[in-house]
Each structure stands twice: as structure tokens, then as C-alpha cells.
N, C-alpha and C positions, 0 to 999 in steps of 0.2 A: 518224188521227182519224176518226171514225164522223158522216158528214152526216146520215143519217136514211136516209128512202126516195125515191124518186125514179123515180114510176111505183110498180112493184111492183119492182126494185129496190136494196140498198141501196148506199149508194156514200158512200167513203173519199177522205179527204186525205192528200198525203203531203208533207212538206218537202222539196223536192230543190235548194234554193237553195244548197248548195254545191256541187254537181256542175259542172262544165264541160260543153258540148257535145258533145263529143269523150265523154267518159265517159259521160255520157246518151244519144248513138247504139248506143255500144256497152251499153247495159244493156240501154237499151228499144225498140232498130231502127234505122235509118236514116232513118223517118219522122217520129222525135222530134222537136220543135225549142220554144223557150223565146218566150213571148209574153208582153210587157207587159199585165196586167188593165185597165188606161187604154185601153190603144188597142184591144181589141177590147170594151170595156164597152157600149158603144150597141148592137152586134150579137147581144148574150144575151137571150133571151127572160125572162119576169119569174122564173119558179122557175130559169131555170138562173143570170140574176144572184144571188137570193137566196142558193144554193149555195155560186156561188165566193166572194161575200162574206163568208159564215161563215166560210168555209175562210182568205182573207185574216185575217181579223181574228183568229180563236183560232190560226192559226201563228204569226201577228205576235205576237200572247202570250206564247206559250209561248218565243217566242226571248227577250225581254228580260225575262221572269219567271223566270230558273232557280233562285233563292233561296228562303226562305221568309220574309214580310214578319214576321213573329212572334220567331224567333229565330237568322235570320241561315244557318239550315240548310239542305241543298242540298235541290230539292224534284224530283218525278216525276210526269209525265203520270197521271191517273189516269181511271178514268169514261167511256172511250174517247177521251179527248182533252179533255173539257171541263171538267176541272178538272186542279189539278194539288194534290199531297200533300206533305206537308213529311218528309222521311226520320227527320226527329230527336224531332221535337213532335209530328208528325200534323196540325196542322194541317193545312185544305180552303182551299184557294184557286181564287177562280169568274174566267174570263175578264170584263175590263171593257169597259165603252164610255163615251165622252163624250159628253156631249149639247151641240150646238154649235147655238145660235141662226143663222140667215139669213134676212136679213128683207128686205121690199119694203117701202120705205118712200115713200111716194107723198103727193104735193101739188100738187093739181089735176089738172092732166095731165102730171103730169112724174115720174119716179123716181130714186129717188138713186142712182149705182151707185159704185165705188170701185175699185181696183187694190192690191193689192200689190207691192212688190217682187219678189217670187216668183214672178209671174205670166209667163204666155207674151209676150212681144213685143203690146204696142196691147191687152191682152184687160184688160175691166172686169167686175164681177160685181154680185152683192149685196154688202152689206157682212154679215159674222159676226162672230163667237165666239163663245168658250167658256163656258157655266154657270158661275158662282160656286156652294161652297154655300150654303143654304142662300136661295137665289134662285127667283121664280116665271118661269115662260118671259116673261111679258108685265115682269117687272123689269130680267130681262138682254136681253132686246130694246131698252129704252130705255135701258140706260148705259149699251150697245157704240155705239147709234150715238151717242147724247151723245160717248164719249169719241172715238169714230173721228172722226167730222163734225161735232160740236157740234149738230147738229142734236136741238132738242124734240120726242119722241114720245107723243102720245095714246092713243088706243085702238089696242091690240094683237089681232089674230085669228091664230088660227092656221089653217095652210091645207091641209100636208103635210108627209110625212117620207121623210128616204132616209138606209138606211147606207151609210157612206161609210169603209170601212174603212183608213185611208192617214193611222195608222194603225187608229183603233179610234174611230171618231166615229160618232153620229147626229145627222144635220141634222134640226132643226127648223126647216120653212118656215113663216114669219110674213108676216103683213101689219101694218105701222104707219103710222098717221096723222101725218104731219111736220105741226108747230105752228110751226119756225121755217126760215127762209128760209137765211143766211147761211151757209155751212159756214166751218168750222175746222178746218183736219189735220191730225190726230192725226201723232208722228214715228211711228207703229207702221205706217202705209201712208203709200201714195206721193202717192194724188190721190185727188178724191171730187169729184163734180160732180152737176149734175140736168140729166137728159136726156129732152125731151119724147118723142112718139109719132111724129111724123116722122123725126127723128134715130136713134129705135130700129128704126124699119122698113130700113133701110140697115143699121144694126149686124146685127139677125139674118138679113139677106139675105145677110153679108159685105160689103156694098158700101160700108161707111162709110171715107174714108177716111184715120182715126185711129186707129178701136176696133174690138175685134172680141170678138166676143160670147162666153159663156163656154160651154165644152163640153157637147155636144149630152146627155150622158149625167150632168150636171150637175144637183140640183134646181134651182140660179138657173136655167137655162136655160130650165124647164119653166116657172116661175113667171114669171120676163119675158116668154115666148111666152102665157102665158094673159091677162096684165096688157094685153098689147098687143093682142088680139083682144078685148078690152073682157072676158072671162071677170069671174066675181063674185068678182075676188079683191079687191077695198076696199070692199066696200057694209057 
């Protein structure tokens, strides 16, 4: 698949997810070797995350798209990778992404954060989901955390964004206004609480110890770190 340019330049992706190590030394050297896009995601500079992100997200496609949505027919990369073609119909089919709300929901001096099951050992986040159609960002900001925490939200801003390919998502960073106090939780996660500014100052030190803050290379993480230096993320 064809990323663009990169400098002057251009530079390809290639699936090797089914290779072994051992067959990957022998292709491509001895100095080959397979890295989680997680664990080195904090250490890419911003064009070269941009990069592998594409490249995650439309391989991630193209594995679980080999069909053709239209009539069932087998379909083929086409376009240098960013589309794929139906063999039978012709149909065009365009790599997707989801748009997933994560919001900072804040009242007074306090932020709501929440857990999944999913989650690493003690680690809390924002809460998210997913877009409904035919939903505005500031709509499904307020009935994710309605339905996750019971919590009432007010005025919605939006703050930021990051793709987040794992598999085919864009986060939409929000800020919401909490109108009610008490949570409720949801069975779709585990816990939801409100954690003041003291409490957070320990979470993102690592020093707290229950919770531990959400990955550096995370947008929650960016948006609790700016919420907490008093930045203008709820005026």
C-alpha cells in the first residue's frame, strides 16, 4: 500500500502479520524483529505516528474486508491500497473509521474518569464511545456518559482529536459540563468515580496508590494532563 511522501521520499506498507520470526530473519536479515505499535507509539514523532497509523488502520481493513458489501463477491486491493474493488460487480469500496467520543467531564474541581474491564491492572481513563448515526458530537457525548455514569451533561466543547487505529477509530476529545453529582454504573464498565486535583496529581505522577493513569501516548492522557495544569480545557 502506497503512504504518500515522506520527505521527498515515498514510502509503502506491507502486511507481514503472518510470517514467523524465523521466516522474517530469513527474508529480511537477522536484524528484523516484530514490534507492538502500543509500545513504541509515545516514541514516534508526529508525521511518523501519522504514517504508521494509516498503515495500521487500512491493513486492519483490508484483512477483514475481503468481500464485497454489495453482492457477496470476492473483492481486490485496488488504488494502491486505499480502496478495494468488488471482482463480480465493480463496486469501490473506501477504507472506514469510527468516530468515538472521549470526554472530560468536569464539575468544579473534580473529573469523572471510569475503567473498563479491559483495562490494564488499577488504570482509569475518560469515559467514551462510539457515534450513533445520525448523532451530533455534543449528543453522543451526553448519552455515553448518561448511559455509562448516569451523570447529566451541559455544554459540550470540543477540544481534540487523535487516530487511534485498534482497530479503525477517531477519538473525538470533548469537554462536558456535569449537571449531576451521583453516578450509576453502567454493566458495560466496571467503576466510574470523581477525582479531584490532588488525587490526580499522584495518578499522573504514578504515585497513587489504586489508579494509574491512562497511556502516555493516549488522548485521555493528554487532556487530564492539560485539565490538571489548569489549561482552558472547561472555560
Amino acid at each position: 500500500m502506497f503512504l504518500g511522501l515522506y520527505g521527498d521520499a515515498p514510502r509503502f506498507t506491507a502486511d507481514f502479520s503472518t510470517l514467523d520470526e524465523d521466516t522474517a530473519r530469513t527474508r529480511f536479515g537477522e536484524g528484523v524483529k516484530f514490534i507492538d505499535l502500543r509500545s513504541i507509539a509515545g516514541e514516534l514523532t508526529h508525521a511518523e505516528a501519522s504514517l504508521v497509523a494509516a498503515a495500521k488502520g487500512v491493513i486492519g481493513w483490508h484483512r477483514i474486508h475481503p468481500f464485497c458489501a454489495r453482492c457477496g463477491g470476492p473483492s481486490a486491493p485496488d488504488d494502491g491500497g486505499w480502496r478495494r474493488r468488488c471482482t463480480a460487480c465493480g463496486a469501490l469500496h473506501f477504507p472506514r473509521t469510527d468516530p468515538v467520543v472521549i470526554m472530560l467531564v468536569t464539575r468544579g474541581e473534580r473529573v469523572l474518569v471510569g475503567r473498563q474491564r479491559t483495562f490494564l491492572p488499577r488504570m482509569y481513563s475518560l469515559l467514551a464511545g462510539f457515534m450513533e448515526p445520525g448523532e451530533t458530537i455534543d449528543d453522543a457525548v451526553r448519552r455515553e456518559v448518561l448511559e455509562e455514569a448516569g451523570i447529566r451533561v451541559g455544554r459540550v466543547r470540543f477540544l481534540a482529536s487523535q487516530p487511534w487505529p485498534f482497530p479503525a477509530s477517531l477519538m473525538l476529545g470533548c469537554w462536558g459540563e456535569g449537571l449531576s453529582e451521583e453516578i450509576t454504573i453502567d454493566p458495560e464498565i466496571e467503576d466510574a468515580r470523581w477525582v479531584d486535583r490532588a488525587e490526580m496529581a499522584l495518578v499522573l505522577k504514578g504515585e497513587h496508590p489504586y489508579f494509574a493513569a491512562p497511556r502516555r501516548d493516549a488522548i485521555a492522557r493528554w487532556i487530564l494532563e492539560a485539565w490538571f495544569a489548569d489549561a482552558e480545557t472547561s472555560a
